[in-house]
C-alpha positions in Angstrom: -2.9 16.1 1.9 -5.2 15.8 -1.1 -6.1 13.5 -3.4 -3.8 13.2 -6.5 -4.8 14.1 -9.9 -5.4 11.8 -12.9 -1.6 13.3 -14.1 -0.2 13.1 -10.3 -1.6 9.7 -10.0 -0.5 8.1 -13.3 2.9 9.4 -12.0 2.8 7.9 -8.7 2.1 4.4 -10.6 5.2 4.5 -12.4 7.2 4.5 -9.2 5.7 1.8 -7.7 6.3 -2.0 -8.7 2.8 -3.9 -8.8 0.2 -1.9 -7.3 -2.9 -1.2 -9.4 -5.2 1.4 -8.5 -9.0 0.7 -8.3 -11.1 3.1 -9.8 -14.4 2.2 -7.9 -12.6 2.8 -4.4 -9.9 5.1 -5.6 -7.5 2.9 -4.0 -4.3 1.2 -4.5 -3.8 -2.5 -3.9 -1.1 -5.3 -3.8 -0.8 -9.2 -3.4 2.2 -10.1 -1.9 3.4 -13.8 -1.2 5.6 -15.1 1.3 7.2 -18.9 1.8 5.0 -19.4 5.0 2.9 -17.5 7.7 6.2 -16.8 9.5 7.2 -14.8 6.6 3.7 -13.2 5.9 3.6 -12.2 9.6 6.8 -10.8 10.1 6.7 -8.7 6.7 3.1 -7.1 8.2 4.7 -6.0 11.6 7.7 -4.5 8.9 4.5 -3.2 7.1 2.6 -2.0 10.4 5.8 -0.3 11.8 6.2 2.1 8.7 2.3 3.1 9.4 2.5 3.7 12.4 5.3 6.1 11.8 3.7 7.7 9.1 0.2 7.8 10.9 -1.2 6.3 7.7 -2.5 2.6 7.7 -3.2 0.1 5.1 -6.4 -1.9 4.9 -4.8 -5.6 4.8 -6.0 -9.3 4.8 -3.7 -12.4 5.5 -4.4 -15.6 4.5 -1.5 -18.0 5.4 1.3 -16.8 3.4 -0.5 -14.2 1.3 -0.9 -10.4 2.4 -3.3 -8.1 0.4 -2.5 -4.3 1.3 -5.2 -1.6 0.1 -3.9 1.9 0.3 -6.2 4.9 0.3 -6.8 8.3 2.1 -10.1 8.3 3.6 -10.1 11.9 5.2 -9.6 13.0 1.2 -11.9 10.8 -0.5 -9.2 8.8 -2.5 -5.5 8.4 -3.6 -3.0 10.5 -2.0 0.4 11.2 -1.8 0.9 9.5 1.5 -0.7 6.6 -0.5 2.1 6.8 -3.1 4.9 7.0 -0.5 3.9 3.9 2.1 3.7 1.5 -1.5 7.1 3.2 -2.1 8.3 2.1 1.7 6.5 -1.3 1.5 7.8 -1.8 -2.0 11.5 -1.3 -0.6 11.1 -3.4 2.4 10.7 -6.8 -0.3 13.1 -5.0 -2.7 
């Protein structure tokens, strides 16, 4: 992988619903909120199942019912593809 271009990045923004990217840690990000820590809990073993098989993991907090997920590729110093396609897989599992 490498990271994504302005152009490639802008791109990979429009597919995704609510993730902003962070210029100062070339990272994406996402709040998500659940009914209860049941539901926050269950939707970060969804969330940690899909990294796992992609070999690519979020940087996360939970807070009761609230889940923040940062995405970014460390190894390429920023936004990547594989950025773009977990937010896509996390995006679907809340549809």
């Amino acid at each position: 992988m490498s990271k994504l271009s302005a152009t490639e990045r802008a791109a990979g923004l429009r597919s995704l619903k609510g993730w902003t990217y962070e210029e100062s840690t070339e990272a994406i990000s996402r709040d998500f909120k659940f009914k209860d820590f049941s539901e926050a809990f269950a939707f970060m073993t969804r969330v940690a199942l899909l990294a796992q098989a992609a070999d690519h993991h979020p940087e996360w907090s939970n807070v009761y019912n609230k889940v923040s997920i940062t995405l970014t590729t460390h190894s390429d110093k920023g936004l990547s593809a594989k950025d773009v396609k977990l937010a896509g897989e996390i995006d679907r599992l809340i549809g």
